[in-house]
VOGU-3710 file (C-alpha; in Angstrom, 3 decimals, decimal comma):
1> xxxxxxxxxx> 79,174/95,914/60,771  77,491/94,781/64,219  79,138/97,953/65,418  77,753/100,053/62,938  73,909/98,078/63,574  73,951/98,153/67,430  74,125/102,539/66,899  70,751/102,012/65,003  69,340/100,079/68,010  66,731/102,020/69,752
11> xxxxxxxxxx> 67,222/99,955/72,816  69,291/101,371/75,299  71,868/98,696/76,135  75,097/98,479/78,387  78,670/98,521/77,585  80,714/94,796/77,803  82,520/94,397/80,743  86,239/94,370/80,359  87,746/91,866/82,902  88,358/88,595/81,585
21> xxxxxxxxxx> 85,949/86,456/82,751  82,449/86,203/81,740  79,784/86,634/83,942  76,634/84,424/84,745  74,161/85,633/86,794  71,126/83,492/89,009  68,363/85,056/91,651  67,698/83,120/95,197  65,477/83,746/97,237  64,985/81,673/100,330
31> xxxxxxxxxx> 62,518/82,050/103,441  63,927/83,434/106,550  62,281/80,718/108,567  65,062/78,348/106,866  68,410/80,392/108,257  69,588/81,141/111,580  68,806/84,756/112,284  71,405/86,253/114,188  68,723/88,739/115,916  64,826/89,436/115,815
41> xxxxxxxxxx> 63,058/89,876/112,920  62,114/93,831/112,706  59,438/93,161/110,201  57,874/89,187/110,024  56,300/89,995/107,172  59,617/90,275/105,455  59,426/86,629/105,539  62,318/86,070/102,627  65,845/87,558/101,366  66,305/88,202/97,620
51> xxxxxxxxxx> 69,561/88,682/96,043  71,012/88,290/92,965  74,502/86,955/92,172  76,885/87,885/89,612  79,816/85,427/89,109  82,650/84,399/86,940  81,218/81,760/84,722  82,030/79,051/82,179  81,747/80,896/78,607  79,396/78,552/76,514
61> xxxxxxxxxx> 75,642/79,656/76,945  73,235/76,817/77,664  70,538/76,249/75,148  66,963/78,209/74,972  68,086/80,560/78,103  67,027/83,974/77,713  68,201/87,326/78,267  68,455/89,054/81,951  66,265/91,649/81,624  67,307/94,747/83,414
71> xxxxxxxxxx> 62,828/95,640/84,038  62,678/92,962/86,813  59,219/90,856/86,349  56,333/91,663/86,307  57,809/94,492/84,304  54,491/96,346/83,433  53,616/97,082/86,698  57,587/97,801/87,868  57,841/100,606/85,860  54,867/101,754/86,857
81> xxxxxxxxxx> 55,719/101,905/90,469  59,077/103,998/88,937  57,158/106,094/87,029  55,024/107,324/90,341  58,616/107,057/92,425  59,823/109,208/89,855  57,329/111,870/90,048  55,115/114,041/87,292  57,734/116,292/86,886  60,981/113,542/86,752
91> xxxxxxxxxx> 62,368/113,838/83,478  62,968/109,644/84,264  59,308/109,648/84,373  58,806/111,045/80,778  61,412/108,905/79,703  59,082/105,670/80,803  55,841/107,646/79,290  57,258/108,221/75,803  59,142/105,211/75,404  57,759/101,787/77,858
101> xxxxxxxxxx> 58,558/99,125/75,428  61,879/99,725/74,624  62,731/99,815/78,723  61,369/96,298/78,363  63,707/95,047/76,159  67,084/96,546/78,024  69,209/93,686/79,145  71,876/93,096/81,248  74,982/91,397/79,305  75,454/88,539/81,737
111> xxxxxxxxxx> 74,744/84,982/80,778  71,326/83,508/82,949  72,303/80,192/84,931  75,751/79,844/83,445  77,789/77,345/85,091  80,464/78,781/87,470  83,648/78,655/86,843  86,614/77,164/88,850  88,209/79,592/90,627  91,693/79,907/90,333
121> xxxxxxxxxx> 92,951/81,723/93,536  94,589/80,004/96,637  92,058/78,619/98,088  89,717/77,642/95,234  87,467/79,754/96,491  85,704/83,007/95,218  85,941/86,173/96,777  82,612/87,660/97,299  81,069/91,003/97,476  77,911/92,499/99,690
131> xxxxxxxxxx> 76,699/94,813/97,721  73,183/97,060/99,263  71,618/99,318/96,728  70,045/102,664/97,319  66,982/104,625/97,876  64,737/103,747/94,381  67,302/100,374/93,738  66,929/96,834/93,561  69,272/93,976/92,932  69,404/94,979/89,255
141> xxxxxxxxxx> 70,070/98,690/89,647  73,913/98,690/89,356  74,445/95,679/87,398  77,447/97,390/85,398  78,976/98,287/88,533  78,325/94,597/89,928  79,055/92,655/86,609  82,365/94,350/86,290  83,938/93,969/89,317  82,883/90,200/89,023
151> xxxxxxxxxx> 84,633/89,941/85,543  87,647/90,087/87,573  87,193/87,392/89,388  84,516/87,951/92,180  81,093/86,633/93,497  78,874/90,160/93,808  75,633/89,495/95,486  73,104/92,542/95,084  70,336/92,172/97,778  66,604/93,683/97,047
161> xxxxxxxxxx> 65,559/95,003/100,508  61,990/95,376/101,166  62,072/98,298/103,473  60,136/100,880/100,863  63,292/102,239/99,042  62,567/100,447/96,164  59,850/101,678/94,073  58,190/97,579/94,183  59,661/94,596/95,621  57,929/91,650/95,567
171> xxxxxxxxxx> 57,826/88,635/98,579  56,636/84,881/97,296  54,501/82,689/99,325  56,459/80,633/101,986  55,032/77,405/103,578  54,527/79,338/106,443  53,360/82,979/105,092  51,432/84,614/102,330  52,843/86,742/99,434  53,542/90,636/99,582
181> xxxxxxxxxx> 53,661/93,800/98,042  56,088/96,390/99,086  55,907/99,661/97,889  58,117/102,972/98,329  58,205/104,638/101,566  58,532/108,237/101,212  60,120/110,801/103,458  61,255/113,926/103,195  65,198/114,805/102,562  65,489/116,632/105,637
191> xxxxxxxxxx> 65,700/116,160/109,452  63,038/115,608/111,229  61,608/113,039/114,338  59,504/111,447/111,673  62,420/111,144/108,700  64,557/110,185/111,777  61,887/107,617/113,012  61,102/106,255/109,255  64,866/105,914/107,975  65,586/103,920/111,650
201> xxxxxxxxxx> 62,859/101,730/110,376  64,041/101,104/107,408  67,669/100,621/108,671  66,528/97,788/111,069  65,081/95,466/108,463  68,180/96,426/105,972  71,010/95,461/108,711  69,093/92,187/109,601  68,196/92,085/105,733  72,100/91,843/104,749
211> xxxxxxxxxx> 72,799/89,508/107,790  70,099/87,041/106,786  72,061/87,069/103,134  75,418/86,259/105,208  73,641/83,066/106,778  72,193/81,906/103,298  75,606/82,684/101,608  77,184/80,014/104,719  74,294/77,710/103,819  74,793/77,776/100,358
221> xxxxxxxxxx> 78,496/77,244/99,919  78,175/74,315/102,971  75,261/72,757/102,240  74,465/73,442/98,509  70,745/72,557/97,027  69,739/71,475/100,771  68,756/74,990/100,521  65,284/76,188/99,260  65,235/78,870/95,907  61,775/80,453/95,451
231> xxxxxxxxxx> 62,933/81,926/92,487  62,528/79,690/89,771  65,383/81,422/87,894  63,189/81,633/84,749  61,518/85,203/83,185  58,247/82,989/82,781  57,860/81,550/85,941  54,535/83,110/86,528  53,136/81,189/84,162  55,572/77,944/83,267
241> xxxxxxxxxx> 56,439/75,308/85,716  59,682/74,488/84,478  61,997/74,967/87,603  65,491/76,132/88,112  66,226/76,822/91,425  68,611/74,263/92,098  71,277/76,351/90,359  72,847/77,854/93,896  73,856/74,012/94,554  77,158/75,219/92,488
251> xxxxxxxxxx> 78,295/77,245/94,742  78,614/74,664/97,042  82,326/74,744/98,722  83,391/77,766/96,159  82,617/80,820/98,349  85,511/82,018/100,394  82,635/83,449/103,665  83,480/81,474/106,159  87,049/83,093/107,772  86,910/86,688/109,856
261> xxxxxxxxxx> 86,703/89,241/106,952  86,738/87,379/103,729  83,799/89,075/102,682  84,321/92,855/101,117  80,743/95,184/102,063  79,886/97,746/99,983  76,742/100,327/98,842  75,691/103,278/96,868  73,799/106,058/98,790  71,467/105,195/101,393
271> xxxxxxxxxx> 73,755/101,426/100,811  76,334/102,723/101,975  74,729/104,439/104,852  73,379/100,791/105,499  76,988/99,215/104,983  78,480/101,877/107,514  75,735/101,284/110,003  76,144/97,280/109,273  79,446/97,246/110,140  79,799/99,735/112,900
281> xxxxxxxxxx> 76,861/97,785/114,761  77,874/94,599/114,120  81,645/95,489/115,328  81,564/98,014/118,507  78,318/96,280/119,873  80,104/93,051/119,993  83,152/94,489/122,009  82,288/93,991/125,518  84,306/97,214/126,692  81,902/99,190/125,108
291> xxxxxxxxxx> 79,190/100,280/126,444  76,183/102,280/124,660  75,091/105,678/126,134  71,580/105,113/127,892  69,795/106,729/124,865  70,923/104,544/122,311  69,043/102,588/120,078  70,557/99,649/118,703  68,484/99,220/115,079  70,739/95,768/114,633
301> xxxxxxxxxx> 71,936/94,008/117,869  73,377/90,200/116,668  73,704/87,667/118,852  77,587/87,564/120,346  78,029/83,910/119,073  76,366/84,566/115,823  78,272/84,283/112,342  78,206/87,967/111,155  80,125/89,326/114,633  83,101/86,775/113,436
311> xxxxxxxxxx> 83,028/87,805/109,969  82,671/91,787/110,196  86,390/92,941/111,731  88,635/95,955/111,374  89,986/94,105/108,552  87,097/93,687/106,627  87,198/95,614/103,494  84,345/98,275/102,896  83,392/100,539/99,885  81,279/103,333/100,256
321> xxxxxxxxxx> 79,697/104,903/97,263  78,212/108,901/97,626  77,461/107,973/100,670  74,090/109,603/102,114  74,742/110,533/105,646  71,193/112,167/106,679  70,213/108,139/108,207  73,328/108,096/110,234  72,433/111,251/111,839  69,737/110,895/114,424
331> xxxxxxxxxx> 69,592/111,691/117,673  69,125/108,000/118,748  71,964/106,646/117,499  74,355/109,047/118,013  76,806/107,098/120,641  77,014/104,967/117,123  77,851/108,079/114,916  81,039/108,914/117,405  82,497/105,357/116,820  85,257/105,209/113,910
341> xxxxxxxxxx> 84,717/102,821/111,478  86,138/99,391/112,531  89,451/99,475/110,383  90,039/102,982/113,054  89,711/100,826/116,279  93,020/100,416/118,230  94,109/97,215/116,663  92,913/98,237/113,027  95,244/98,793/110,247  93,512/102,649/109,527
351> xxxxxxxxxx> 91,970/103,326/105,982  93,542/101,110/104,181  90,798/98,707/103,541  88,493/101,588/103,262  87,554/103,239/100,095  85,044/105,935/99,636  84,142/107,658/96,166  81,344/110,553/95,690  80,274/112,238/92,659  81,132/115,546/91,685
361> xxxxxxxxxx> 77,612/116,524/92,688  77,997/115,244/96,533  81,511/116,903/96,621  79,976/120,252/96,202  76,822/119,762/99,081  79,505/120,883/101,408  77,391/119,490/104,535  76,614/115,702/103,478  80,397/116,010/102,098  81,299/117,362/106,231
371> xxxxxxxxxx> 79,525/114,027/107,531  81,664/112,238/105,168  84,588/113,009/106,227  83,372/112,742/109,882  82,608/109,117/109,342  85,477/108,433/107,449  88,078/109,841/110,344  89,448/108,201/113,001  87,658/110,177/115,301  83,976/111,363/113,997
381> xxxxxxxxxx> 83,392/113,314/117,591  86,307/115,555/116,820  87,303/118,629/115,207  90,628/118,196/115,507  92,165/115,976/112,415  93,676/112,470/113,907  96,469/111,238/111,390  97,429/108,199/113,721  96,719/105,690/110,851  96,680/105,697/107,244
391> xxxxxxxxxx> 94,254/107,641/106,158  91,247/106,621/103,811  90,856/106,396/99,881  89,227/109,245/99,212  87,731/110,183/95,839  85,711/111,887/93,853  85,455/111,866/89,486  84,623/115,209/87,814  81,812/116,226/85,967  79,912/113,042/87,700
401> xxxxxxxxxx> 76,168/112,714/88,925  74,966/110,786/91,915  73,265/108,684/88,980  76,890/108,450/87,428  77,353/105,069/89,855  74,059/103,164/89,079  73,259/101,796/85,640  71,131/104,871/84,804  74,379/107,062/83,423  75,616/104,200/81,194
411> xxxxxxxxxx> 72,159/103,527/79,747  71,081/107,284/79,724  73,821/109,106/79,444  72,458/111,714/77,081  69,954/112,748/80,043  72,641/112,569/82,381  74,720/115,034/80,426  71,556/117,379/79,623  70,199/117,647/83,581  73,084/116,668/85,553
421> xxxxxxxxxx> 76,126/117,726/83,655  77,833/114,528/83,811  80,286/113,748/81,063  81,481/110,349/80,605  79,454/107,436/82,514  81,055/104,580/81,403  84,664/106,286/82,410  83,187/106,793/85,683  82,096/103,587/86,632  85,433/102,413/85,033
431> xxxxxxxxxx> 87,040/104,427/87,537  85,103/103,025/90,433  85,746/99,721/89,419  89,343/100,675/89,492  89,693/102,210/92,487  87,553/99,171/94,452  89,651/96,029/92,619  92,887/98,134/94,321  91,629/98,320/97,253  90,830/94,749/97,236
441> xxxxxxxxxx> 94,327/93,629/95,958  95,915/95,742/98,724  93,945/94,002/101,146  95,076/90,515/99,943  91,676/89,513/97,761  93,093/87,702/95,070  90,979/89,609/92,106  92,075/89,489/88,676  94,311/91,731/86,675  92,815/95,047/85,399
451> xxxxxxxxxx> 94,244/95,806/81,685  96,313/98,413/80,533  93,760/99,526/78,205  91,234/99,731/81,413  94,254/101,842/82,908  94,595/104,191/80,235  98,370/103,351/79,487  98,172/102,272/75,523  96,188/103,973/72,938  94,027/101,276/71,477
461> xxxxxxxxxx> 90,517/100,984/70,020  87,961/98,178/71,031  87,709/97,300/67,460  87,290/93,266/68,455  85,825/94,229/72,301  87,399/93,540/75,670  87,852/89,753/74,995  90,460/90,529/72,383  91,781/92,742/74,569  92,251/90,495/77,347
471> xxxxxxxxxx> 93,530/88,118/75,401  96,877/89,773/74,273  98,589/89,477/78,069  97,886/93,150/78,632  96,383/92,938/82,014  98,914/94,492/85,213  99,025/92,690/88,280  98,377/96,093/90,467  96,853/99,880/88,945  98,525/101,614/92,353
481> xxxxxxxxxx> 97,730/105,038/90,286  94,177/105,048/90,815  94,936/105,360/94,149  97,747/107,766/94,011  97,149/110,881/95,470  99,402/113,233/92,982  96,414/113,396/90,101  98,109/111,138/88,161  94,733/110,181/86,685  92,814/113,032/85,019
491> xxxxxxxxxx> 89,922/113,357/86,685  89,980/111,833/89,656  90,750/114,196/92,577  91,973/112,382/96,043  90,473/114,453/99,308  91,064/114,279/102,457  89,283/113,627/106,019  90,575/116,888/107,171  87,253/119,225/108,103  88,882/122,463/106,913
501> xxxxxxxxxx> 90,064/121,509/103,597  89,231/123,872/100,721  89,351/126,594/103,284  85,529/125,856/104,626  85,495/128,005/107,751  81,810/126,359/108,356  83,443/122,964/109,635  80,604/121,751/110,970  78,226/122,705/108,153  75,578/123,942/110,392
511> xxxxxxxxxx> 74,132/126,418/107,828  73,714/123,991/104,923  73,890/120,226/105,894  70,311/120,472/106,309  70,017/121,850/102,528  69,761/119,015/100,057  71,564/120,246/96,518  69,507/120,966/93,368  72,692/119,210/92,028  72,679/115,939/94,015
521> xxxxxxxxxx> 69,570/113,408/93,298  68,826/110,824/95,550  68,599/107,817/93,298  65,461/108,783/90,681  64,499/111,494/93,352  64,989/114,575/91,289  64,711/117,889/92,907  63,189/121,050/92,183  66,042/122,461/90,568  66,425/120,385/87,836
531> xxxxxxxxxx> 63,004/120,592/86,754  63,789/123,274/84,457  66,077/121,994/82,544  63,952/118,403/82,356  61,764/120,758/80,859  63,550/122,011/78,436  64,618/118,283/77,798  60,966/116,899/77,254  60,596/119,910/74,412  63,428/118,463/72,463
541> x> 62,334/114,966/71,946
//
């Protein structure tokens, strides 16, 4: 009967997640002036760090807490900065017009300021996750994506950066500066001095962004409630005093961040462009052999002796997600562009600690898919395929849309089928979730089992939900098919770094990577060609 009822619910909600752990979820945000920076502020008036965490949490919801909303606060005037990020003509734009209140209501299925849950690997420590979101994202934006993978057993924190990708952000008062506004930054989708100039801008303050989060993460799980919360971890805080942000003082001692690449990095879009550059700066610039070309510029230069050069190694296990490879592209960091990836230095293990999954829609924008492969090879200078190492995971899911990977396909998936031609969205992100617990487990993160219903092996219904599910011992210690390379899974299509594959005689993609796909969206971004068919969509409803 609640099944039958939640069909008749106008409100767009998301699916459960199917690990088995519940998931609690709290925001910090603490002033920069309180960590140990590792390099120079690019922007002082970024004068906090924001994240949200998702983590495996005690079951029992404490009293009078309410929902997560999925609209972060102030709502009204969030989705009015999506609605002019979105454009006139975004069908995600009429979507907000026709239907505001309902957005309000959409919330994520997490429980606010659970307790956190012993963890139950080795070390008694969680494994945690650096996730960066995309251009038009915030820490909310993929909170299926996030909230799954940490009902397996890990502690996903989902940044907001304030660099003008995200349509608002919003930075509190600080004893020693006054509160901001950020707003979105546009710039066009194709190369230019300007979109080169602009993206490096925005790149800066997102690689000092995520190593600011590293440092509070360190002063978290060492020091506990020493640290200052802003966020008062309650929907009303703008107008009730009641505070909450002590809540981060449980994480005290249960964060596995403090040995050489215990922490996994991953992003969606221009994320993972900000995870590849994070990790590639934060590696070869550290290596005192190496020695920058003398028209580099370095947009993230850490201090030697800082914490984030001793976490980031070729070890460290990295997920990229349709990654957009326009910001890695300019001309001033291009000694950058012709280093590897640090798991393809000479003492890295090769791709097996790095996983990267497009959508159908990025696969076919043969130049951005080109760059791909570049960054993903052991050599990105040459032409010549290098098959010295393992290679990377490589995959994409059919019939999926850039969107397919952020919470908009799950919640929308009726749009998502009618513009982009994306079947499926909760399969997809079920297959990303997958693909990155694998990866993971390969790499020795002790992450919960995923179920055989997850991996397709018994046909079952979810007539009782995951919990039940869970419950009757049918979770597998590994899922090695999702990362078989034999189509085992229907699907899901493994590629390769090689530049010639699929017979593309253009290998360096000189005629189109400059083209951006009226299939591909950037995020909310929607180009002109799908603005007949959102059209045709806002005549139907």
């Amino acid at each position: 009967m609640t099944s039958y009822f939640s069909h008749l619910n106008p409100v767009p909600a998301f699916p459960a997640y199917t690990g088995p752990y519940k998931v609690g979820s709290i925001d910090v945000e603490v002033p920069t002036s309180d960590l140990k920076s590792p390099a120079p502020a690019p922007d002082p008036s970024v004068s906090t760090v924001h994240f949200r965490l998702f983590y495996p949490c005690e079951s029992t919801l404490k009293q009078h807490e309410r929902p997560v909303r999925w609209i972060p606060h102030p709502q009204r005037e969030t989705l009015g900065a999506y609605a002019r990020f979105l454009g006139a003509n975004s069908i995600f734009a009429e979507l907000i017009s026709y239907f505001p209140r309902l957005l309000y209501y959409i919330s994520i299925p997490v429980l606010r300021n659970a307790s956190l849950l012993q963890a139950p690997t080795k070390t008694k420590r969680w494994p945690v996750m650096i996730f960066s979101h995309g251009l038009g994202g915030s820490r909310n934006a993929y909170s299926h994506l996030l909230g799954s993978l940490s009902s397996h057993g890990i502690v996903v924190v989902a940044p907001d950066h304030r660099d003008g990708s995200s349509p608002l952000q919003h930075i509190r008062e600080t004893s020693t500066s006054k509160a901001k506004t950020v707003g979105y930054s546009s710039y066009p989708h194709k190369p230019s001095k300007e979109v080169e100039d602009g993206r490096n801008e925005q790149l800066s303050i997102r690689l000092w962004e995520l190593a600011l989060v590293h440092e509070a993460l360190l002063k978290i799980d060492l020091e506990g409630d020493a640290v200052s919360n802003l966020d008062l971890n309650d929907e009303g805080h703008y107008t009730h005093k009641q505070s909450k942000n002590n809540l981060h003082a449980m994480f005290k001692g249960q964060l596995n961040v403090h040995y050489p690449s215990s922490i996994s990095w991953a992003g969606h879009s221009f994320g993972a462009s900000t995870i590849v550059q994070f990790v590639k700066s934060v590696f070869w610039q550290s290596r005192p052999t190496e020695v920058p070309s003398a028209d580099y510029q370095s947009l993230f230069r850490p201090s030697p002796d800082s914490a984030i050069v001793q976490q980031i190694t070729q070890y460290s296990p990295v997920a990229l997600l349709d990654l957009w490879c326009l910001p890695l592209r300019g001309d001033s960091t291009h000694w950058l562009w012709n280093k590897p990836m640090p798991s393809y230095s000479p003492s890295g293990p090769g791709g097996t600690s790095l996983l990267a999954i497009i959508s159908e829609a990025f696969f076919k924008w043969r130049g951005n898919l080109l760059d791909t492969k570049r960054v993903l090879s052991e050599n990105p200078s040459s032409d010549v395929p290098q098959h010295s190492k393992a290679p990377p995971q490589f995959f994409y899911p059919i019939a999926s849309a850039h969107l397919s990977q952020s919470d908009f396909g799950v919640l929308f998936p009726w749009i998502t089928k009618k513009v982009f031609k994306a079947e499926n969205p909760e399969r997809t992100l079920l297959l990303n979730v997958r693909a990155i617990l694998q990866v993971l487990r390969d790499n020795g993160v002790e992450v919960a089992d995923t179920s055989r219903f997850d991996m397709e092996e018994e046909e079952k219904t979810r007539m009782n939900g995951p919990a039940d599910i869970a419950a009757k011992d049918d979770h597998l210690r590994q899922d090695w098919k999702i990362l078989a390379r034999n189509g085992e899974v229907k699907g899901w299509v493994a590629l390769s770094t090689d530049l010639d594959e699929e017979g593309d005689e253009e290998r360096e993609g000189e005629k189109d990577k400059k083209k951006f796909p009226s299939e591909a969206v950037l995020e909310g971004e929607v180009m002109d060609g799908n603005v007949e068919e959102g059209q045709k969509w806002k005549q139907t409803i």
